[in-house]
C-alpha positions in Angstrom: 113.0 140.0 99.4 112.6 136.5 98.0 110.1 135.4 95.6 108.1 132.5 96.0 106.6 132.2 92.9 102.9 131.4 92.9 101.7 130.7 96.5 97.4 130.3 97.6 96.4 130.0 100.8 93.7 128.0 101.8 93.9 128.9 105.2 95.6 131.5 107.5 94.8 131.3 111.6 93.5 135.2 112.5 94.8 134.5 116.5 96.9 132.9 118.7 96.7 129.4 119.6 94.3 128.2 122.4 95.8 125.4 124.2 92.1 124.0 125.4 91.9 123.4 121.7 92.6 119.4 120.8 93.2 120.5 117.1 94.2 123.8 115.5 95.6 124.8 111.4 98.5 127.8 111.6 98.0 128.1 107.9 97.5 125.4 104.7 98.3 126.3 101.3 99.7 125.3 98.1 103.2 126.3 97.0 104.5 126.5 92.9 107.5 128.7 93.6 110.5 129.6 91.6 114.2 128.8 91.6 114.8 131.3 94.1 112.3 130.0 96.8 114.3 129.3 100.2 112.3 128.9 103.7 113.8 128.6 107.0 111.8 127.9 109.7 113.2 128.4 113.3 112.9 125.6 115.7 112.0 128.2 118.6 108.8 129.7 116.9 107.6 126.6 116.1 108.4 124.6 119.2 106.7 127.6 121.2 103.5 127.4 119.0 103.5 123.6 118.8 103.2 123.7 114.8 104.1 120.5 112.7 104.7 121.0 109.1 103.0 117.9 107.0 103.9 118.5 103.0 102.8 116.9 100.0 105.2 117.3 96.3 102.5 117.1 93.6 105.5 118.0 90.9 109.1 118.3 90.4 111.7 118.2 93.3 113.0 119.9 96.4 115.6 119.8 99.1 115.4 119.8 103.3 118.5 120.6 105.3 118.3 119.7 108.8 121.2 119.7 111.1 124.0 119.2 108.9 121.3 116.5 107.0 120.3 117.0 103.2 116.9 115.1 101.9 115.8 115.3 98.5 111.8 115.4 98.2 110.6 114.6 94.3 106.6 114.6 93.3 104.4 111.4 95.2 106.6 112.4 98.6 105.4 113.1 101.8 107.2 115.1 104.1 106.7 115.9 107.8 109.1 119.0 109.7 109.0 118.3 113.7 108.8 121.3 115.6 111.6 120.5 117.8 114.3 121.5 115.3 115.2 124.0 112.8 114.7 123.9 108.8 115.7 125.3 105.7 114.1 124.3 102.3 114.3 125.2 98.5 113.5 124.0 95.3 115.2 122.5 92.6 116.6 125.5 90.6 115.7 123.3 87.1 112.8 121.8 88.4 110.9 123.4 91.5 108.2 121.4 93.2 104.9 122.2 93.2 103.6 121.2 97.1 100.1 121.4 99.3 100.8 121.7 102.6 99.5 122.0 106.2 100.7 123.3 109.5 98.7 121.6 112.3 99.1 121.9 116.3 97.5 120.6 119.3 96.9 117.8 121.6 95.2 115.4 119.1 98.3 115.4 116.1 101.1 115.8 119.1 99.2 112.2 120.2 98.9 110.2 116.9 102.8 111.6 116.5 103.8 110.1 119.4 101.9 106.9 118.8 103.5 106.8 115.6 106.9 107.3 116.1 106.9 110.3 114.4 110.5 111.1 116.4 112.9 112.1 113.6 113.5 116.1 112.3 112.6 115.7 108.8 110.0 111.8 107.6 109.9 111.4 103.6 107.9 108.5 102.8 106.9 107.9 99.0 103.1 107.5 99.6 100.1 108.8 97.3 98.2 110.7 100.0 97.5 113.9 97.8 93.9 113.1 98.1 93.8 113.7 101.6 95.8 116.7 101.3 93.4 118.2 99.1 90.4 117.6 100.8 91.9 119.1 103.5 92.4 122.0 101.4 89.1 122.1 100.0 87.8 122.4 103.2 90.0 124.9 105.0 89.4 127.2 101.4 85.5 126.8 101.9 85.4 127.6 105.6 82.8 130.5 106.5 82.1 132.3 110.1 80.8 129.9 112.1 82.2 126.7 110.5 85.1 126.4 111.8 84.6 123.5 114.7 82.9 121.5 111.8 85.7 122.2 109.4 88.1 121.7 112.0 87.3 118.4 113.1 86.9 117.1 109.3 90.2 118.3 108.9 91.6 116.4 111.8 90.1 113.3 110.6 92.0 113.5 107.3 95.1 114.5 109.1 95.0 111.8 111.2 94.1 109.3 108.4 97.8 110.9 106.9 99.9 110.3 109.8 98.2 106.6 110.4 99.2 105.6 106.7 102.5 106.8 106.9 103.0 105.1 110.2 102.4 101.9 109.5 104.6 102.4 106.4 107.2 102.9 108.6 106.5 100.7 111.4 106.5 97.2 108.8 109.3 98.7 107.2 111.2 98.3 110.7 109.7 94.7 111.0 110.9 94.0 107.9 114.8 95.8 108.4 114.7 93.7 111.9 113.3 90.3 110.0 116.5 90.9 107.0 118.7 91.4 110.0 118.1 88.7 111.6 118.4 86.5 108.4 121.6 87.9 107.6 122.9 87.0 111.7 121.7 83.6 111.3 123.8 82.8 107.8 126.5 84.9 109.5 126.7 82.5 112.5 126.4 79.1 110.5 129.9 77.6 110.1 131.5 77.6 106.8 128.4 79.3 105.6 126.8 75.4 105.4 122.9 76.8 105.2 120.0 76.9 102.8 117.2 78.8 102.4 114.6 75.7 103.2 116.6 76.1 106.9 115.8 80.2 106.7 112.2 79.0 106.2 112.1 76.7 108.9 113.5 79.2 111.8 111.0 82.0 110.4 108.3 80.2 109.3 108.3 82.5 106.1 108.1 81.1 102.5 111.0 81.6 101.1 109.9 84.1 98.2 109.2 86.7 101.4 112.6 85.8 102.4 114.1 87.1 98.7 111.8 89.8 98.9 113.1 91.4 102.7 116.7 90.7 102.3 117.1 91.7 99.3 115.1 94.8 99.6 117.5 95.7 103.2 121.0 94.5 101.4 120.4 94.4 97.4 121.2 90.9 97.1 119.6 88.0 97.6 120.4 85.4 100.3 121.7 82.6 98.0 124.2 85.4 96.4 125.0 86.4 99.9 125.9 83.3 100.8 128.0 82.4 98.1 129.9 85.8 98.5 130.5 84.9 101.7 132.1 81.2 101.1 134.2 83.2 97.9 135.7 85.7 100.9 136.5 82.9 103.2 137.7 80.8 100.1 140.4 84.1 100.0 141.6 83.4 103.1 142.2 79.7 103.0 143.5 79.7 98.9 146.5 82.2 100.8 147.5 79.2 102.9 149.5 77.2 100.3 148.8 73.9 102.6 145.1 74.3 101.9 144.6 71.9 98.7 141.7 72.9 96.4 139.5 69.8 97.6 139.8 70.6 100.7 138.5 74.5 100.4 135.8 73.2 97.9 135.1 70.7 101.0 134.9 73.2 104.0 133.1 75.5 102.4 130.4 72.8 101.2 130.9 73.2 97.5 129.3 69.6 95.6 132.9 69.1 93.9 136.3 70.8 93.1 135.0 71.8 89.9 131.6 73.2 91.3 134.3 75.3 93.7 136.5 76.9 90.7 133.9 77.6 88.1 131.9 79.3 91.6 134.8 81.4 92.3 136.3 82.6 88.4 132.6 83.8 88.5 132.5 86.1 91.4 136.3 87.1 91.0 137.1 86.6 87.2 139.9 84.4 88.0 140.4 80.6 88.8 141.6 79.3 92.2 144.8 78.7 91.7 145.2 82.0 89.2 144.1 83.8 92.7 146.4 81.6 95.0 149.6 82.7 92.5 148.2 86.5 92.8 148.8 86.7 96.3 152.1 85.1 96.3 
């Protein structure tokens, strides 16, 4: 028997599913459990009962093991489960999460899903929507005999309002992985790396402190590092052909001067030109 620690439910469903139903909760609680909390949930029962997990971590931190796949979820992550695959989960041992959560099924979240892209086994997203969570809570706690379309269909806005905000989260973070990509293929392509970011601005008709912000966000360095890392690799290559003279690098790889090329290079390597060229003798 494992122990979950503290668990409430807000909501548990009394019956089987009714497919004519657009929206339907399984069950919604919160979760505080202990170090010895482990779920795993079976992709047949849920893919048979059409249930989507959707978690919130108020505190602390968790893991999510999906085909071979380890995620770590810490508090102020969101967290969807697709029913199309199988799950196991568990708290940190030295600090288990405390989590509100909601399992949903139907027509109407199967449709903002799929119009969200909502395709991969396990989505964490950083994103404060414990709010929402908790309204929905507060709702499914309070439900009486008789409420339940009402209470239902508030709790299928909210929902709804959840996977919306996540998915455009997601959707301008693949805009701006594409944009970054297509940056870096464009000073990849220039010869000799010869290209500023005034050029990057032109092509993209961004301003070039967006420019910063996506590639450096995609590749942790900035586009004018990039590009100077890339004329110090190719400046490798040439400084191993003893007929290449120093100029003549410092001229193909449009560096202002000689000296503007060595003091460039000792910088990124920690060694001068020709201290290199002997190195590889």
């Amino acid at each position: 028997m494992i122990s979950r620690g503290y668990e409430k439910l807000f909501y548990v469903s009394s019956g089987k599913f009714d497919p004519s139903k657009s929206f339907d909760v399984e069950m919604a609680g919160i979760t505080s459990p202990n170090e010895n909390y482990r779920i795993e949930r079976n992709r047949t029962r849920f893919s048979l009962n059409n249930v989507s997990v959707f978690e919130y971590v108020i505190s602390g931190k968790g893991y999510i093991e999906c085909e071979g796949e380890v995620y770590t979820v810490k508090a102020g992550d969101f967290y969807y489960l697709d029913r199309g695959h199988s799950h196991r989960y568990w708290a940190d041992p030295d600090d288990p999460y405390t989590k509100i959560w909601i399992n949903a099924r139907g027509r109407l979240p199967a449709a903002v899903l799929a119009a969200y892209y909502f395709t991969d086994p396990v989505i964490v997203e950083h994103i404060d929507v414990y709010d929402l969570f908790k309204q929905m809570g507060d709702a499914l706690n309070d439900i009486e005999e008789g409420d339940h379309d009402d209470v239902f269909g508030q709790v299928a806005v909210l929902l709804t309002d959840i996977i919306v905000r996540v998915g455009t989260v997601r959707a301008r973070r693949r805009v701006s992985s594409t944009l970054a990509y297509q940056i870096k293929s464009m000073i990849d392509e220039t010869p000799n790396f010869d290209i500023t970011l005034a050029e990057v601005e032109k092509k993209f008709f961004l301003s070039k402190s967006y420019i910063i912000h996506l590639f450096s966000d995609e590749f942790n360095i900035t586009p004018k590092q990039y590009i100077l890392q890339k004329k110090i690799d190719t400046a490798k290559v040439l400084l191993r052909d003893a007929r290449c003279e120093l100029c003549e690098i410092a001229d193909i790889l449009h560096f202002s001067s000689v000296q503007h090329f060595s003091a460039t290079f000792k910088r990124y390597t920690g060694m001068t030109p020709d201290t290199y060229r002997r190195s590889c003798g």
